[in-house]
Structure formats: structure tokens, C-alpha cells
C-alpha positions in Angstrom: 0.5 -19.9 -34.3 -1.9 -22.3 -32.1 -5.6 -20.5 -32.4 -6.1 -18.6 -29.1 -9.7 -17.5 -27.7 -7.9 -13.7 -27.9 -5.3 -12.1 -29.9 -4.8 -10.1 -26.7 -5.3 -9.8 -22.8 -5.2 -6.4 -21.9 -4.6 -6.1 -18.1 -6.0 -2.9 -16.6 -8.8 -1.0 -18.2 -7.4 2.5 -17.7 -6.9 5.2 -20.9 -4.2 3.4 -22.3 -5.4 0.4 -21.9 -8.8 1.4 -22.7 -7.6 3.0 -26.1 -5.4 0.1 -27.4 -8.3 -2.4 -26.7 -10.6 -0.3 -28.9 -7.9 0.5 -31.6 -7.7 -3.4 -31.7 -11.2 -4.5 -32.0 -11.6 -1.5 -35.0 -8.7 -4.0 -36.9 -10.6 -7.0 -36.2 -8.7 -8.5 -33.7 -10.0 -10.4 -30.2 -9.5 -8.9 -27.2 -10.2 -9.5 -23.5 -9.9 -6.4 -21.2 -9.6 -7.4 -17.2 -9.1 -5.1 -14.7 -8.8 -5.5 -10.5 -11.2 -2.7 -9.9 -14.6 -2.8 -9.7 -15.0 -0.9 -12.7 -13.7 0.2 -16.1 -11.9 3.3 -16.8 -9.0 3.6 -14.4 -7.9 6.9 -12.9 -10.6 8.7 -15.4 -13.6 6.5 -13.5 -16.5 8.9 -12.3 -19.5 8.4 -10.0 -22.5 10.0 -10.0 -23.5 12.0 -6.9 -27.0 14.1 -6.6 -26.7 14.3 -10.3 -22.7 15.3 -10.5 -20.4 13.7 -12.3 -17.7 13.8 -9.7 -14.2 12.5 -10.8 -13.0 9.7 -8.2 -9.5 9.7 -8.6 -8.6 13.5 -9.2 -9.5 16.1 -11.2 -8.9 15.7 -14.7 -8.5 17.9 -17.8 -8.4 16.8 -21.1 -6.3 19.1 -23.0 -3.9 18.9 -26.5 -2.7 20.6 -29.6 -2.1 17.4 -31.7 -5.7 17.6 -33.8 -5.8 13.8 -34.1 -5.8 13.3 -31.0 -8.6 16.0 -30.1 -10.9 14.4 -33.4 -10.3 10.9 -32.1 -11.4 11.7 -28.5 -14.3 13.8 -29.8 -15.7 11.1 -32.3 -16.1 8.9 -29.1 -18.3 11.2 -26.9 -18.5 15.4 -27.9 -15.9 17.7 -25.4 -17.4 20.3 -24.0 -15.7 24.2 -23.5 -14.1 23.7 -20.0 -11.1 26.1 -19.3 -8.7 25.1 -16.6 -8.2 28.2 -14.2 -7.2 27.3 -11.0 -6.8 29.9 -8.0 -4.4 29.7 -5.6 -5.9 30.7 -1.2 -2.6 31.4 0.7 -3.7 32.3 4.1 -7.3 33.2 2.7 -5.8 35.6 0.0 -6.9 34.3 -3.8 -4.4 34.3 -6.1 -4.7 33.5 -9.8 -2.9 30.4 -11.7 -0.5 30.5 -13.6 1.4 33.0 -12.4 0.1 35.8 -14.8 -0.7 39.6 -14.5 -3.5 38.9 -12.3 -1.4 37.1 -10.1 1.3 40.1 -10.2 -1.7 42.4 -9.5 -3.0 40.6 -6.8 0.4 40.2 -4.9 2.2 43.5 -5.7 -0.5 45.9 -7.2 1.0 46.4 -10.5 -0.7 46.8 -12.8 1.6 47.0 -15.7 4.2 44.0 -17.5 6.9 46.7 -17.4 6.0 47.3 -13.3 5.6 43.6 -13.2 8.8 42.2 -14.9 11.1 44.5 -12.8 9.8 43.5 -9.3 10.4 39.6 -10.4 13.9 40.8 -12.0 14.7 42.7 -8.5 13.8 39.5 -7.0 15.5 37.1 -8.8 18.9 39.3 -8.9 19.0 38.7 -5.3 18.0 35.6 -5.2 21.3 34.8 -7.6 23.6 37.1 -5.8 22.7 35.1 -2.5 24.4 32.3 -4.5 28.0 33.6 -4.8 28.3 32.3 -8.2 27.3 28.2 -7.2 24.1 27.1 -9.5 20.9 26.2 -7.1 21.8 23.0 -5.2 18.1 22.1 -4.3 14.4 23.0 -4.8 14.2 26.2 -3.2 17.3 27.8 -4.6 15.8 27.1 -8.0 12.3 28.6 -7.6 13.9 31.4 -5.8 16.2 32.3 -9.1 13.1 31.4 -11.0 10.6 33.5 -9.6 11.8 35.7 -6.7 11.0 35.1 -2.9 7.5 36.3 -2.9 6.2 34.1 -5.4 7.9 31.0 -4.0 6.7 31.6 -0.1 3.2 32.2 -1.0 3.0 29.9 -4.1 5.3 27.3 -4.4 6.7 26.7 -0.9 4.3 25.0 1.7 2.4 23.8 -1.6 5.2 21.7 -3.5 6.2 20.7 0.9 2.9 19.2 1.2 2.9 17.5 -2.2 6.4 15.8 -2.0 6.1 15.3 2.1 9.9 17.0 1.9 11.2 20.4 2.9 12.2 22.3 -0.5 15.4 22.7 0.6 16.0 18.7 0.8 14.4 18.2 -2.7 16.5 17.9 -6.2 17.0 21.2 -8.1 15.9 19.5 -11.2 12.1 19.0 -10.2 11.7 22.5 -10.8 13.1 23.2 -14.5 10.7 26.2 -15.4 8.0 28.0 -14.2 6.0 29.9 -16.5 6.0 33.5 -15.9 3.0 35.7 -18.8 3.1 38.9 -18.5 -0.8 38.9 -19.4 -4.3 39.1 -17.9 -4.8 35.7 -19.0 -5.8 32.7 -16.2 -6.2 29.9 -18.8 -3.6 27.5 -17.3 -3.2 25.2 -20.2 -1.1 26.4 -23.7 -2.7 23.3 -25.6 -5.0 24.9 -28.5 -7.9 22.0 -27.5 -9.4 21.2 -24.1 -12.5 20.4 -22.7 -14.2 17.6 -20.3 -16.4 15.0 -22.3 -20.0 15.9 -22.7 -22.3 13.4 -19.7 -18.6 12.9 -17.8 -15.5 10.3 -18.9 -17.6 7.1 -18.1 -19.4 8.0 -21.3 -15.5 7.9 -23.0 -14.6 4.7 -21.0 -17.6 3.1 -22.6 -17.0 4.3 -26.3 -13.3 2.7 -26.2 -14.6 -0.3 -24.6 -18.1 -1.0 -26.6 -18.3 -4.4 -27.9 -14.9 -5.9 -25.8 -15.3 -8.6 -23.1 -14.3 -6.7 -19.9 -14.3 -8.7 -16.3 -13.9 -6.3 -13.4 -12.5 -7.6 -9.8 -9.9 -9.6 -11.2 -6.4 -8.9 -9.9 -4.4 -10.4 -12.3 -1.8 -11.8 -10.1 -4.4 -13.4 -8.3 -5.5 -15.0 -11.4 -5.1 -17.5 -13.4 -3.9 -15.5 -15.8 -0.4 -14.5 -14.2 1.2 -18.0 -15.3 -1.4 -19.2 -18.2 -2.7 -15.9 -20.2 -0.7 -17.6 -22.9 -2.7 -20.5 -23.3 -5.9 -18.1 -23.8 -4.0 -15.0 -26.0 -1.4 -14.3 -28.3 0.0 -11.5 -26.8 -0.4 -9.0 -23.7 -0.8 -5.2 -23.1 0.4 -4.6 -19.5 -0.3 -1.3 -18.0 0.5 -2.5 -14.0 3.6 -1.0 -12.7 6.2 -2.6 -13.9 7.8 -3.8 -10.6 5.0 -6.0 -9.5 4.8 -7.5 -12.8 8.5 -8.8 -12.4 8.1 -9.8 -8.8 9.9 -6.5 -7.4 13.3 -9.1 -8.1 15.4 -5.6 -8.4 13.5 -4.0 -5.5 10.8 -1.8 -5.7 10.1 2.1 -7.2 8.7 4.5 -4.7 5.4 6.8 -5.7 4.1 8.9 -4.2 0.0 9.1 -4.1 -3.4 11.1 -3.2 -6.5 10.5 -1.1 -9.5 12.1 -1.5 -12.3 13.4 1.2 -15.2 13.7 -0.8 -18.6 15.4 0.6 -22.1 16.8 -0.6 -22.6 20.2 0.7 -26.2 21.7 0.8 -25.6 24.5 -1.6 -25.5 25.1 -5.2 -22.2 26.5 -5.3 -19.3 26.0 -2.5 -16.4 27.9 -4.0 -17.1 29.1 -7.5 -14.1 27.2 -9.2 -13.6 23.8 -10.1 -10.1 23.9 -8.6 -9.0 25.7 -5.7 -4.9 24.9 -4.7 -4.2 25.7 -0.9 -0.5 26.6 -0.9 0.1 27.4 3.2 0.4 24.5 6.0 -2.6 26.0 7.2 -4.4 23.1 5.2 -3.3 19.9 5.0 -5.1 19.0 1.8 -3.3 20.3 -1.1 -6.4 21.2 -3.5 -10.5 21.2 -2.7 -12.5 20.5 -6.3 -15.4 21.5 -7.1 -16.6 18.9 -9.9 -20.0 20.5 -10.6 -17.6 23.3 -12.6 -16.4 20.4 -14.6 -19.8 20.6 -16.4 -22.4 23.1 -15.3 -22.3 26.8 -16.1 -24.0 29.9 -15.6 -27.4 28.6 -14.3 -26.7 25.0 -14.5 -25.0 25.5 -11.3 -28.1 27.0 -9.5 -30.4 24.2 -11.1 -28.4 21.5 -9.4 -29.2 22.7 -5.4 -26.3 20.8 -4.3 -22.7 20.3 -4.9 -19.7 17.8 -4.5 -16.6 18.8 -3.0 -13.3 16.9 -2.4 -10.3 17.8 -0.3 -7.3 16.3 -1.8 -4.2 14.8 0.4 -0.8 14.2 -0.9 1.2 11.3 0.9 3.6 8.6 0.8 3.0 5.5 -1.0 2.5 1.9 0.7 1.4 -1.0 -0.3 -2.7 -1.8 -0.8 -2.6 2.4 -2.1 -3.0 3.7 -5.7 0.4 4.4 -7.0 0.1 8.1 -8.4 3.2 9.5 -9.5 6.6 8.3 -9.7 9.4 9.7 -7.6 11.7 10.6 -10.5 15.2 11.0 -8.2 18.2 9.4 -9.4 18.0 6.0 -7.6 14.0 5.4 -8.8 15.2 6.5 -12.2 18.0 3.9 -12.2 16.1 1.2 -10.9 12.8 2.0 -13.8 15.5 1.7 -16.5 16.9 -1.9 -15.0 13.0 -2.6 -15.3 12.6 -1.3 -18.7 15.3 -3.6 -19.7 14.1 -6.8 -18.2 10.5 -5.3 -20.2 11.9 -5.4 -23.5 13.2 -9.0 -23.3 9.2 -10.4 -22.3 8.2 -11.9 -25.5 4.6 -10.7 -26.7 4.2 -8.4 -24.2 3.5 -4.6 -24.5 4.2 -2.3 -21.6 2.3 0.5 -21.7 1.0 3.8 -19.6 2.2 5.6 -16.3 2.7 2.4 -14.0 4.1 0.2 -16.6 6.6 2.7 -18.1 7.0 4.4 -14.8 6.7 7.7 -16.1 3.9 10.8 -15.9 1.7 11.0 -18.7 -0.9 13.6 -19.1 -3.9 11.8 -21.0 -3.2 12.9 -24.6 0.1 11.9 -24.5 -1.4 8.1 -23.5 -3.6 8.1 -26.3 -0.8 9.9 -28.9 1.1 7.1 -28.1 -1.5 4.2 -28.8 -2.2 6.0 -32.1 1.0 5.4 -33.0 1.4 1.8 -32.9 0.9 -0.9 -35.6 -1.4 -3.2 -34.6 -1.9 -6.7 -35.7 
């Protein structure tokens, strides 16, 4: 093989991308990481406001129960103790999250699992019998034989509405498989046994992958002379783009859906006493407000810093020059990612990897259980 400046381009410096470079540098190989924003980490990016670590693309929540994964993460930069517990304001009542006995306290005043189990089984039954025998044809029939009416209107409805920018009743049963129902006083939202935000914010994780690996920011790479000639200057590739930009949208392009942010600084040391507060009514037309001071500082930490950083999230439809988020996983979008996946595994030396590339949600420990498993050489 001709002898290349790199053994691999890397285009976008995001967690996966991130993660493969450094897994390739520790073998010894040459690698040069480029990615169109104007800094390194992708989604996981923070900036530092009054002294707040505040996370620019979303909140996010390192959690796991695959050990190698926690240890690798941790031998980077040390996680802290963070527990994800969201709370739910419908109409200005707080409800916890998940949907626990807190929650069923809150809503019904029960106070047992017994009282708790048979107002959501009274619920549910008529939910079913509404359906004369037929399974749940759409969203809102499914929740409702999930979790009963109250639940759904206060917690699910307007919520999931304002997320998808569809009624429930015109989106696909199948979005809703499960919802988690624990008949205990517990508001830890995640099941994983590890999670935790890294210790000084995720730049400091960013910069641990990436330590020692050529990175050049601001370029796009179809903009670059890399889109026709990265072969001249590397063996191989690691795309993490979506994948129908990379082949020219020739089969049409896959719809996302994504999020803006309003970010502020408020003039007090503590806004809303959570890091994560979900508004579930229309009343609101920002789906969550974080607080990303609770990310980080606890108990008097959060009096220490005299201000705070909030951020109003906004779900909405995807077009072009936005941040692609999540994929729309309905039957056409599905179809057309697989006719992309094929063309993907035909491209000689290239590796598509990560949300956009495979066009599918990852949480981050699955990204970086997945780059952990691949040979590299």
C-alpha cells in the first residue's frame, strides 16, 4: 500500500469519532481528526458561562452497566456522582420522573403499590375495552393501554405533541413500546448500575480522546478537498456525517427531527432546583428548561456560584443548515436508511459510524461500546 501522511481521516470529532481516533493513536496508527464546527467534541461540546459548564447541545447523561465501558471513560477524566431525576410541571403541578410512587402519590394520593397498581389496572381496563378487541392503531391508544388516561394527558400527551410536532393520534403505535411503570419511591430515572457527568465538564473528555491527534476545526468536508482526494492523504476513513449527504442524497433524503436551545444567565444562584425540568402541557412551547449548574455543583456549590445558566429547549422540524438530532424511525425513513446502509457497505475503506452515519439513536455508551469492539489496524 502507497505510504499515506494518515492511516485514517476521521471526519467529525464527535464521541464516536472522538473515541475511534484515540483507540487508533493508542495502536500506533496516524490519524487526522477534522470536523466543520468550530470546535471538537460534537453534541457533548460545553461552554463555560459565569463559571458553569453549560452543555450546548442538550443535556447529557452519561450512564452504563457494561464496566468497560464505565473504567474506560473514567481513566480519561474522573465521573462524578450525578443522578438523573427529572420532574415533570403540567400546568404548574410537579410531578416526579419516571413514573414511580412519587408520581402515583402526587397524581392520585396513594400512597401504597397495592392502591397504586389498581388505579393504573382500572385505567388501563378501560382503556382496552374502548378498543373492542382491535390492538392500538396509533400513539395514543398505546400509551392509554399502557398507562391509563391520567398519566397520558398529564405526562405523555402535549409532551410527546410538542416533541414529534404531530397529534398522538396521527403517530405510529410502535414509538411507544413500553413505559416503565415502579411501584417505588425511587426518582432515579436511569436502570444502568454507573452514571455520572465527567469531573471539570465533557470538554475535559473531548480532550483526553483527542490528546496528541491533529484536529482542524471549520472544515466542512464536502467543502474540502478532502470529499474527492482524502485518499491520496489516508488509508482509510471513519465517517460519522449522515449518511445521505455523504452519498449525494442520490435515493432522496431521511427526515430528523431536531432541538434549539434559548440559553440565559439569570441573577440567582439557583432558578429551579433541578438540572432537568420537562414541561408536558402546550402551555410551554419548550419541551424541557435545564439547569446545568446541577450537572456539577451540589449542596453549597450552588450558593457559591451567585449565578446560574438556564436553557429552554424547542423541538422542531428538521431543514437544511440545522443540526440533525434524531431520526424519524417510520416505515418510509427506515426503508430508505437500509438502501443507504447498503450502498455504505460497498465504499471501500470506509467506516460508517455513530447516530448520523448509521441513522440510528445511540445513547453515548452504546457509541463508545461499539468502538471498543472493533479491531483496529
Amino acid at each position: 500500500m502507497k505510504n499515506k501522511d494518515f492511516d485514517y481521516l476521521i471526519v467529525g470529532a464527535g464521541l464516536f469519532g472522538s473515541t475511534f481516533a484515540y483507540r487508533a493513536h493508542r495502536a500506533g496508527l496516524r490519524c487526522l481528526v477534522i470536523d466543520k464546527r468550530p470546535h471538537l467534541g460534537g453534541n457533548i461540546y460545553c461552554e463555560d458561562i459565569e463559571g458553569i459548564h453549560v452543555h450546548k447541545y442538550g443535556a447529557h447523561i452519561f450512564h452504563t452497566s457494561n464496566k468497560e465501558v464505565w473504567d474506560f471513560v473514567n481513566s480519561i477524566v474522573e465521573f462524578n456522582r450525578y443522578t438523573n431525576s427529572p420532574v415533570a410541571n403540567y400546568k404548574g403541578r410537579l410531578f416526579n420522573l419516571p413514573f414511580n410512587m412519587n408520581t402515583f402519590y402526587q397524581m392520585w394520593g396513594v400512597t401504597t403499590p397495592a392502591m397504586a397498581m389498581a388505579k393504573i389496572e382500572e385505567q388501563k381496563r378501560l382503556a382496552v375495552e374502548a378498543l373492542d378487541g382491535r390492538e392500538p392503531s396509533n400513539l395514543e391508544e398505546q400509551a392509554l393501554v399502557l398507562v391509563g388516561k391520567d398519566i397520558f394527558e398529564m405526562l405523555i400527551k402535549e409532551y410527546t405533541e410538542k416533541q414529534w410536532g404531530r397529534k398522538c393520534s396521527e403517530l405510529p403505535a410502535f414509538i411507544i413500546k413500553r413505559l416503565p411503570v415502579r411501584l417505588v419511591f425511587d426518582n432515579n430515572y436511569f436502570n444502568d448500575k454507573y452514571q455520572g457527568i465527567p469531573i471539570g465538564g465533557y470538554n475535559r473528555l473531548t480532550e483526553g480522546l483527542l490528546r496528541g491527534i491533529e484536529c482542524r476545526t471549520n472544515v466542512d468536508f464536502f467543502k474540502s478537498e478532502f470529499k474527492d482526494g482524502w485518499r491520496d492523504i489516508a488509508n482509510k476513513m471513519v465517517y460519522t456525517g449522515a449518511i445521505d449527504e455523504y452519498f449525494g442524497f442520490r435515493l432522496g433524503k431521511l427526515d430528523w427531527r431536531t432541538v434549539s436551545f434559548k440559553t440565559r444567565v439569570e441573577d440567582m444562584p439557583n432558578y429551579q432546583g433541578n438540572a432537568v425540568v420537562n414541561y408536558t402541557s402546550h402551555e410551554q412551547p419548550y419541551t424541557r428548561v435545564i439547569e446545568h449548574k446541577h450537572f456539577e455543583m451540589f449542596g453549597q456549590e450552588v450558593y457559591d456560584c451567585p449565578k446560574t445558566v438556564i436553557s429552554e429547549e424547542y423541538s422542531t422540524e428538521y431543514d437544511d443548515g440545522m443540526e440533525p438530532y434524531y431520526p424519524v424511525n417510520d416505515e418510509r425513513n427506515n426503508a430508505l436508511a437500509e438502501q443507504y446502509r447498503k450502498l455504505a457497505s460497498q465504499e471501500s475503506g470506509v467506516l460508517f459510524g455513530g447516530r448520523l452515519a448509521q441513522y440510528k439513536y445511540f445513547d453515548m455508551a452504546p457509541i463508545i461500546e461499539q468502538v471498543l469492539g472493533f479491531e483496529i489496524e
